[in-house]
MOPAC internal coordinates of N, CA, C and O (Angstrom, degrees):
PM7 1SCF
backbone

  N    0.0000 0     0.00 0     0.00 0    0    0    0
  C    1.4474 1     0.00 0     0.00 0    1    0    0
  C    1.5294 1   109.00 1     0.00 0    2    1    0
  O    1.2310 1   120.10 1   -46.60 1    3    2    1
  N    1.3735 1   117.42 1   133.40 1    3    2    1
  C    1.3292 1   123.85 1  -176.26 1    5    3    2
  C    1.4824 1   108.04 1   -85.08 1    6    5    3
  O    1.2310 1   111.35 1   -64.99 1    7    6    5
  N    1.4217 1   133.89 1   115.01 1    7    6    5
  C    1.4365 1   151.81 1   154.27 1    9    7    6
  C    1.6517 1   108.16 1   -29.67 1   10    9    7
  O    1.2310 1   131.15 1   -44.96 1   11   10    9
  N    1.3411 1    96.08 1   135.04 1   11   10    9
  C    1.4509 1   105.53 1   173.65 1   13   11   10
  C    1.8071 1   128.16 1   -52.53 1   14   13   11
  O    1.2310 1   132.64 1   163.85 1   15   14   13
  N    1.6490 1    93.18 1   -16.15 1   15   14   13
  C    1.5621 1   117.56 1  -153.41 1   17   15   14
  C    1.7314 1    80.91 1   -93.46 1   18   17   15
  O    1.2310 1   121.05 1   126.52 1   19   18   17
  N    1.5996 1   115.59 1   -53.48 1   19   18   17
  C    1.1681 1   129.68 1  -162.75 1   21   19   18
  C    1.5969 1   119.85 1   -58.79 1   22   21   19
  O    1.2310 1   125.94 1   136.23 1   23   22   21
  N    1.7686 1   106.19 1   -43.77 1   23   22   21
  C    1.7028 1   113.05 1   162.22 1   25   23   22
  C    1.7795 1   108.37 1   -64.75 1   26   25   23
  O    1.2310 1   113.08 1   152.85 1   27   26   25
  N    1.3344 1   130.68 1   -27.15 1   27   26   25
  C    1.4880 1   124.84 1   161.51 1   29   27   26
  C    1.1628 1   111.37 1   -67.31 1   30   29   27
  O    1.2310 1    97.80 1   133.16 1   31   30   29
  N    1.1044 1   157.21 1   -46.84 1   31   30   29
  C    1.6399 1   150.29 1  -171.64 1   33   31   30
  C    1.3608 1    91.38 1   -71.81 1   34   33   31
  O    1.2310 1   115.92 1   112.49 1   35   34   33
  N    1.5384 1   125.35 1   -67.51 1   35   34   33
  C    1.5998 1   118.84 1   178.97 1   37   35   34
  C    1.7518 1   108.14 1   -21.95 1   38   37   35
  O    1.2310 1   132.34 1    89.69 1   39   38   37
  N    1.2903 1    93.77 1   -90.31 1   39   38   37
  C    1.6887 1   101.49 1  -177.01 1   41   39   38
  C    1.1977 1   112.33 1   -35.36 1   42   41   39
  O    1.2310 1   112.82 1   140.04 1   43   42   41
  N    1.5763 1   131.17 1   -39.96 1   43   42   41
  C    1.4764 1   130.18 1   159.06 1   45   43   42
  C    1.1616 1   113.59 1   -34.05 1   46   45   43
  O    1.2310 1   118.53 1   124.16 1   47   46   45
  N    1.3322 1   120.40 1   -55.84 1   47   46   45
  C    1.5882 1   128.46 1  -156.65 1   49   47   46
  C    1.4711 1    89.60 1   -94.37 1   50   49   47
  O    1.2310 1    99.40 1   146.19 1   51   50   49
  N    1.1077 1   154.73 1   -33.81 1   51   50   49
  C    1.3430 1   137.40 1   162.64 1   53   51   50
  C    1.7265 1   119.03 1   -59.68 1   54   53   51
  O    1.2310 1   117.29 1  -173.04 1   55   54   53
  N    0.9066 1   122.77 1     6.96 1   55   54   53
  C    1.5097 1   136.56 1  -166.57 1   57   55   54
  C    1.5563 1   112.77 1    47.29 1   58   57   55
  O    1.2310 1   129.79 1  -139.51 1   59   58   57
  N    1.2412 1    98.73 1    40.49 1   59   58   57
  C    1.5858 1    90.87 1   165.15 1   61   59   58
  C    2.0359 1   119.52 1   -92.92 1   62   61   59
  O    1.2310 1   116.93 1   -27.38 1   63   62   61
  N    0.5689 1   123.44 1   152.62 1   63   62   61
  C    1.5809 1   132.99 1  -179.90 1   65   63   62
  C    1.7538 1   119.74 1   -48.05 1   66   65   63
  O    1.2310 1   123.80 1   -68.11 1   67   66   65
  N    1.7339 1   110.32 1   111.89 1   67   66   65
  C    1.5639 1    83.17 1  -166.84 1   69   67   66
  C    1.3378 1    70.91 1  -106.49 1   70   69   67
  O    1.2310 1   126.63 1     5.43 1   71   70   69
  N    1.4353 1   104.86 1  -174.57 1   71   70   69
  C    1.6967 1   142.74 1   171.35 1   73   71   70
  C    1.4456 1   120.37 1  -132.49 1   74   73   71
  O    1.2310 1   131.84 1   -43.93 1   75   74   73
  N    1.0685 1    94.75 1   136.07 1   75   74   73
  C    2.0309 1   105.09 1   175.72 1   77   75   74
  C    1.7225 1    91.00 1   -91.31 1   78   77   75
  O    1.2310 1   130.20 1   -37.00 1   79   78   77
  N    1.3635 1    97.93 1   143.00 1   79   78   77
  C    1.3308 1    94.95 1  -174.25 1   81   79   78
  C    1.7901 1    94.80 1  -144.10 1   82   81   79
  O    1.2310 1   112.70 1   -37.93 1   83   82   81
  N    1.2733 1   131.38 1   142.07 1   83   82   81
  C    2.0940 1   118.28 1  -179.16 1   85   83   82
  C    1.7995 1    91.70 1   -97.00 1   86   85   83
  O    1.2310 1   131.11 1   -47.36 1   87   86   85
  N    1.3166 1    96.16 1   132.64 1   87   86   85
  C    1.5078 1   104.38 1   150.80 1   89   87   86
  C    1.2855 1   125.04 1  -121.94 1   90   89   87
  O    1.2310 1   114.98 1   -76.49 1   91   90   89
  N    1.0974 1   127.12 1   103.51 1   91   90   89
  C    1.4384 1   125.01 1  -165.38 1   93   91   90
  C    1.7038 1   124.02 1    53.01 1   94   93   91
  O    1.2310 1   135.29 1  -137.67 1   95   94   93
  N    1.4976 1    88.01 1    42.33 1   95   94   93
  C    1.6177 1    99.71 1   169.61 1   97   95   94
  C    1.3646 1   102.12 1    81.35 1   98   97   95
  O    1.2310 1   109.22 1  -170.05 1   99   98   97
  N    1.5299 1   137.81 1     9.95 1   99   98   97
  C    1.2934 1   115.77 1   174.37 1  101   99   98
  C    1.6449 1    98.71 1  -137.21 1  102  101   99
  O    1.2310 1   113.07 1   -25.78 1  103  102  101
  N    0.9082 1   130.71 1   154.22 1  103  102  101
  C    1.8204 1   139.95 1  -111.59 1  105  103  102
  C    1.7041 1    85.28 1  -120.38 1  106  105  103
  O    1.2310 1   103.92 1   -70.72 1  107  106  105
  N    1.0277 1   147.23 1   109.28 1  107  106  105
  C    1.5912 1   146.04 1   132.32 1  109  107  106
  C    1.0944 1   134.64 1   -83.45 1  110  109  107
  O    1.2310 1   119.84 1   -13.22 1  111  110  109
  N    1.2140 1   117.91 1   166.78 1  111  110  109
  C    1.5887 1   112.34 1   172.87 1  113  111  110
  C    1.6401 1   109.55 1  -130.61 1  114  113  111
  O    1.2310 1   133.21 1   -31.73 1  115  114  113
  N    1.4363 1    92.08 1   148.27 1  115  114  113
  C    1.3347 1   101.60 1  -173.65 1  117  115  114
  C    1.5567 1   120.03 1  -126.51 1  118  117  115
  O    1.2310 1   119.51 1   -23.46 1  119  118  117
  N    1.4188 1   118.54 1   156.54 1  119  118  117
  C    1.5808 1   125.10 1   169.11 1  121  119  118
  C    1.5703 1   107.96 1   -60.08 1  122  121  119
  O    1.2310 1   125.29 1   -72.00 1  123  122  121
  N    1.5782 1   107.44 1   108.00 1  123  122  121
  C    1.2588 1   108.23 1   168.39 1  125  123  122
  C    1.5053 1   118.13 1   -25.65 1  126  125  123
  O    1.2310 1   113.32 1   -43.69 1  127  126  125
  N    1.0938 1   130.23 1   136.31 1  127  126  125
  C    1.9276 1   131.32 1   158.46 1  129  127  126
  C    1.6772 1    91.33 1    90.55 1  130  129  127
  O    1.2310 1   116.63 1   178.30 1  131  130  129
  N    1.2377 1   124.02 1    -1.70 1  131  130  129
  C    1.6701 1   115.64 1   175.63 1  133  131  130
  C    1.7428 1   102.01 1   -50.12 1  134  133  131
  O    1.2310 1   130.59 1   -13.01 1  135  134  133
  N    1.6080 1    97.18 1   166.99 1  135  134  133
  C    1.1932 1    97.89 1   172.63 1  137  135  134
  C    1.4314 1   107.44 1  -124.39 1  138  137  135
  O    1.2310 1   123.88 1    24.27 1  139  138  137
  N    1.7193 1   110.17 1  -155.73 1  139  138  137
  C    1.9405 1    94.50 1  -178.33 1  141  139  138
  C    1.2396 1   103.65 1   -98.73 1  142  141  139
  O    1.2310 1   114.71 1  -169.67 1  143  142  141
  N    1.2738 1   127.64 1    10.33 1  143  142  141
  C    1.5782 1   130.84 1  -163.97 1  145  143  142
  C    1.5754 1    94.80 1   -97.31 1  146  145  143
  O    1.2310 1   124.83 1   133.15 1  147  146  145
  N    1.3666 1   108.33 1   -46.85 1  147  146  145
  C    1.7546 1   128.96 1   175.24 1  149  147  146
  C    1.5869 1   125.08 1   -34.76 1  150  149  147
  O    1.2310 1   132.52 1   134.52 1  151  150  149
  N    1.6118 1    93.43 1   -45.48 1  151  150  149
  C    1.4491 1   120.78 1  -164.47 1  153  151  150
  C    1.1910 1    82.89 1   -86.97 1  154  153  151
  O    1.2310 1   113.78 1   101.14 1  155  154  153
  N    1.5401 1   129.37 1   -78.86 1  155  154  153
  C    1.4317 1   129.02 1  -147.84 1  157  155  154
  C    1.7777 1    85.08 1   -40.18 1  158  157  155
  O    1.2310 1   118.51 1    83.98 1  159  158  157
  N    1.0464 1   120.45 1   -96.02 1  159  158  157
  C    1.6551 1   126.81 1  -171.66 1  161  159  158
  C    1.4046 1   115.55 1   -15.86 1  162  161  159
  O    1.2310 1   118.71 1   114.53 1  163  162  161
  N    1.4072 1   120.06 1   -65.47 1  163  162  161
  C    1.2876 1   114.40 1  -175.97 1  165  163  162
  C    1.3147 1   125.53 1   -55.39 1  166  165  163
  O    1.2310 1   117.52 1   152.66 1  167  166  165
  N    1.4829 1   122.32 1   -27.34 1  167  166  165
  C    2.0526 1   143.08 1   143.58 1  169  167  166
  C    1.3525 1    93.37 1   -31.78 1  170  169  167
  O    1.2310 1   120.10 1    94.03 1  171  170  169
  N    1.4357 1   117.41 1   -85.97 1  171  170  169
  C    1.1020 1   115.43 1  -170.43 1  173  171  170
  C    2.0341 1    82.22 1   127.90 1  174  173  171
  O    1.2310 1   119.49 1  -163.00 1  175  174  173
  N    1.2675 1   118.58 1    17.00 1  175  174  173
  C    1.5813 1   117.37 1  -164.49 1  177  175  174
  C    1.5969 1   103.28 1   -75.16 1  178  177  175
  O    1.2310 1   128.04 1   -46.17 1  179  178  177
  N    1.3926 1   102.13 1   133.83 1  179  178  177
  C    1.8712 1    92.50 1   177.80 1  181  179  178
  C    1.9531 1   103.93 1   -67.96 1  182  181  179
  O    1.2310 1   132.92 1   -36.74 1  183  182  181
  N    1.2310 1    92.64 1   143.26 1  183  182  181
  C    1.4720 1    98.18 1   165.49 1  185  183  182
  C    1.4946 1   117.05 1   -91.15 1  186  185  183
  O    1.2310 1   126.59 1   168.56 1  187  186  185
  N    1.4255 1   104.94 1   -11.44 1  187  186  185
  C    1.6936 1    96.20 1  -170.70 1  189  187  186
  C    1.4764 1    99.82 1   -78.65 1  190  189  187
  O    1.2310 1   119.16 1   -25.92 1  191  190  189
  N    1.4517 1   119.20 1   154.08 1  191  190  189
  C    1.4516 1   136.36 1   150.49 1  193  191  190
  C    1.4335 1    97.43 1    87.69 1  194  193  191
  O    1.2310 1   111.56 1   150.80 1  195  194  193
  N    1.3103 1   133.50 1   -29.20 1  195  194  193
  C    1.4627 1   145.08 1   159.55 1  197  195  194
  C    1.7229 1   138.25 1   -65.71 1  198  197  195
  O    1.2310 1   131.19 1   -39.36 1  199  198  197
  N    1.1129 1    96.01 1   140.64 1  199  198  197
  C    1.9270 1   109.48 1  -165.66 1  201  199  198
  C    1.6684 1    86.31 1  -120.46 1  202  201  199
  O    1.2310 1   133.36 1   -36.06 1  203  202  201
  N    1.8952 1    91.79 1   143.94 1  203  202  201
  C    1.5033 1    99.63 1  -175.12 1  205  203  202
  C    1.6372 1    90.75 1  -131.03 1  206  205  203
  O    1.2310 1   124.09 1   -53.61 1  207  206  205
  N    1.0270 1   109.76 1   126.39 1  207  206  205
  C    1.9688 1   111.83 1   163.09 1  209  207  206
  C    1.3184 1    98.90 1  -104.26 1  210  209  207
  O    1.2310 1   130.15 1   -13.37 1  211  210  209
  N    1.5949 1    98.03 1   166.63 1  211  210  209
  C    1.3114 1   110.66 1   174.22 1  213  211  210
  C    1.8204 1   108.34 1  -136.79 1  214  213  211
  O    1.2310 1   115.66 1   -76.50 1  215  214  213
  N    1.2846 1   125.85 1   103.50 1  215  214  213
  C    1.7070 1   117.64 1   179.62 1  217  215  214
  C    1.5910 1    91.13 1    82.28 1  218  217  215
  O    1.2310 1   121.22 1  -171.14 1  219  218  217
  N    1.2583 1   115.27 1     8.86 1  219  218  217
  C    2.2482 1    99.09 1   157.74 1  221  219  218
  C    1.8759 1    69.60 1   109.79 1  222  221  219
  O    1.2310 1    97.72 1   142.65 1  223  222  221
  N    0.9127 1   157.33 1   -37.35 1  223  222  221
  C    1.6848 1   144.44 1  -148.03 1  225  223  222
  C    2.1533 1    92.66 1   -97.29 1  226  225  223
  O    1.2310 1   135.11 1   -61.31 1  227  226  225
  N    2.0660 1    88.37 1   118.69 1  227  226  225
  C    1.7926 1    77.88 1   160.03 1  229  227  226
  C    1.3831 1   110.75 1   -85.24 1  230  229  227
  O    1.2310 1   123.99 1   -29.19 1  231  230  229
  N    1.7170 1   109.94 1   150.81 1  231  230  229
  C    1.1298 1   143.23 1   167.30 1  233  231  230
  C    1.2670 1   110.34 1   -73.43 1  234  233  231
  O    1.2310 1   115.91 1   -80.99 1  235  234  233
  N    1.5798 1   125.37 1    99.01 1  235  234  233
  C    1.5313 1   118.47 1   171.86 1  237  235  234
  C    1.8386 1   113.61 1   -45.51 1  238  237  235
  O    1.2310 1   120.67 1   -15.06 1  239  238  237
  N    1.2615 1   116.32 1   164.94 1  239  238  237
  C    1.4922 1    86.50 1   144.04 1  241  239  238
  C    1.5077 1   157.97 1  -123.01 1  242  241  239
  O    1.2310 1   134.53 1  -156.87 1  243  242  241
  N    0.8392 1    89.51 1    23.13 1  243  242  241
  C    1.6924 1   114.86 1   141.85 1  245  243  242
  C    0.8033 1   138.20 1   -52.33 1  246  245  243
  O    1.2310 1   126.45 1   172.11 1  247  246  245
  N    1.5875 1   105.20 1    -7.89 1  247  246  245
  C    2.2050 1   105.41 1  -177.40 1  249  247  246
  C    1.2812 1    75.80 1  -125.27 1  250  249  247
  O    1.2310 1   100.57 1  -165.52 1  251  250  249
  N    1.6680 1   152.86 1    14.48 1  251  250  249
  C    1.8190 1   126.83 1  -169.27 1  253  251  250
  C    1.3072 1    86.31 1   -61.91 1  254  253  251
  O    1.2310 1   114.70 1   126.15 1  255  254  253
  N    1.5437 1   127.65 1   -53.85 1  255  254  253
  C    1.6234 1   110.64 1  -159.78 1  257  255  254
  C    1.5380 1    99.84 1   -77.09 1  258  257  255
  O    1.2310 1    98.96 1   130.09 1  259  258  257
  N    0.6484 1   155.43 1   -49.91 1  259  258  257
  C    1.2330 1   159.08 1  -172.82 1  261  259  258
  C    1.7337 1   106.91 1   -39.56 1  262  261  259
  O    1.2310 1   121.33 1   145.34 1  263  262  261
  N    1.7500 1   115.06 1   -34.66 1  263  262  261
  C    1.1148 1    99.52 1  -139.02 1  265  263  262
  C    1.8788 1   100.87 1  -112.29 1  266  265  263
  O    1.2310 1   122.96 1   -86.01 1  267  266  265
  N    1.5978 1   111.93 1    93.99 1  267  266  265
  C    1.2101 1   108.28 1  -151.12 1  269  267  266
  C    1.8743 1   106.18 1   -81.71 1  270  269  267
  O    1.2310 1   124.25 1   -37.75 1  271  270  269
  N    1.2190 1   109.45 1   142.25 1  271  270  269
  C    1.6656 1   132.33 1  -162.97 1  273  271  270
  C    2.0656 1    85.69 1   -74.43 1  274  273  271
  O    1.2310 1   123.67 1   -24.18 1  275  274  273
  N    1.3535 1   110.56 1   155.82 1  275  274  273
  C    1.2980 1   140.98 1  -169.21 1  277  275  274
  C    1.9069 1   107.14 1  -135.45 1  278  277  275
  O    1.2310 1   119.93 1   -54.28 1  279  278  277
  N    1.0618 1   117.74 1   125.72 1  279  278  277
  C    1.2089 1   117.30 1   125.24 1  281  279  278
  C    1.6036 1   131.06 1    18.19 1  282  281  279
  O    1.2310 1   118.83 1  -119.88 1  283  282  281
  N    1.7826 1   119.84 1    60.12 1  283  282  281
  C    1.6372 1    98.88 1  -166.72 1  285  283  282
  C    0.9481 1   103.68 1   108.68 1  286  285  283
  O    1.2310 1   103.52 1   170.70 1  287  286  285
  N    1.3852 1   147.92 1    -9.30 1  287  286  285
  C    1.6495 1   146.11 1  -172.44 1  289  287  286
  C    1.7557 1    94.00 1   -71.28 1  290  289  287
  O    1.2310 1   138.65 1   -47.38 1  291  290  289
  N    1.2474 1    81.45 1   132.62 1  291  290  289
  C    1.5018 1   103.68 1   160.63 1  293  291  290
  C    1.8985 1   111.85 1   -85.40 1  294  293  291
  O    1.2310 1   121.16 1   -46.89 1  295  294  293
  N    1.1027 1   115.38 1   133.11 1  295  294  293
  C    1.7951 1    97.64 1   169.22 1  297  295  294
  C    1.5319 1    85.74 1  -125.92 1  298  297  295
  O    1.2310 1   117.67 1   -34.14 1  299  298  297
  N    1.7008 1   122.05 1   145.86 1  299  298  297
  C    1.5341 1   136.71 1   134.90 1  301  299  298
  C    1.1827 1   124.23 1   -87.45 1  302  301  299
  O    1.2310 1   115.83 1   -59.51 1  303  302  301
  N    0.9429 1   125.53 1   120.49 1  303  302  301
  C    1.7622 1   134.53 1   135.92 1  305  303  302
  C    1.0758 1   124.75 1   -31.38 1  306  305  303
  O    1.2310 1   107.92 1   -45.35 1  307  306  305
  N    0.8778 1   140.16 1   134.65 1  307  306  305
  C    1.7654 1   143.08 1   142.43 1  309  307  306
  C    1.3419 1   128.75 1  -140.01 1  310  309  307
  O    1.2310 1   119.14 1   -67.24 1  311  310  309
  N    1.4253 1   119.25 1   112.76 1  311  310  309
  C    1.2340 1    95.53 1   179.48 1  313  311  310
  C    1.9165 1   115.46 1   -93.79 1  314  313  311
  O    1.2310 1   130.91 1   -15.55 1  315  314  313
  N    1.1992 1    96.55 1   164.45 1  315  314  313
  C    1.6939 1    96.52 1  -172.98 1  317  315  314
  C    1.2577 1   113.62 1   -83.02 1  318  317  315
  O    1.2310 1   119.36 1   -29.73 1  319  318  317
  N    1.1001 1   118.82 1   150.27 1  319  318  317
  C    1.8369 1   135.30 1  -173.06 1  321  319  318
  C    1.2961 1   103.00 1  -102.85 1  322  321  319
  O    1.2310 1   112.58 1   -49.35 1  323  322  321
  N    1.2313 1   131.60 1   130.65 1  323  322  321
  C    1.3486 1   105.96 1   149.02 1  325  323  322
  C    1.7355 1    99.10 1   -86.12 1  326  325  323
  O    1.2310 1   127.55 1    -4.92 1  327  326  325
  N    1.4878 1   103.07 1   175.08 1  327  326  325
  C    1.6896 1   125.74 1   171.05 1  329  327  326
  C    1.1887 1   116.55 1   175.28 1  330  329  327
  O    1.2310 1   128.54 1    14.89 1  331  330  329
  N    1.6054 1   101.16 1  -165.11 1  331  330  329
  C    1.3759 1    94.53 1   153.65 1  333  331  330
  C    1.2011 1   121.61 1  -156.65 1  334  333  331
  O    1.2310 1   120.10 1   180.00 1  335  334  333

């Protein structure tokens, strides 16, 4: 199975465009033009029960594919609580 790290060096070595991108404070890189739907998957990050921002703004999810990563993006995690 090919590593998430491993399809980024590929695309590196094909000269396609990577990106540093923060997810929860620790530094990745990404396939230029990725989106947030891309990333979540290629992590391997559960989407259930979880909210993703990007730069302090939540990401519905309905726009993850929609919502293509930049240069410098911050992403948060959160997972949801219930309470009350």
């Amino acid at each position: 199975m090919i590593s998430s790290q491993q399809s980024v060096t590929q695309a590196a070595a094909l000269n396609s465009d990577v990106i540093t991108i923060t997810i929860n404070e620790q530094s990745q890189q990404a396939v230029n033009q990725s989106n947030l739907q891309q990333i979540i998957d290629q992590l391997g990050l559960s989407d259930v029960g979880h909210v993703f921002s990007i730069n302090n703004q939540v990401i519905p999810r309905s726009e993850w594919s929609n919502t293509v990563l930049s240069e410098g993006d911050h992403i948060c995690l959160f997972q949801a609580i219930a309470g009350g």
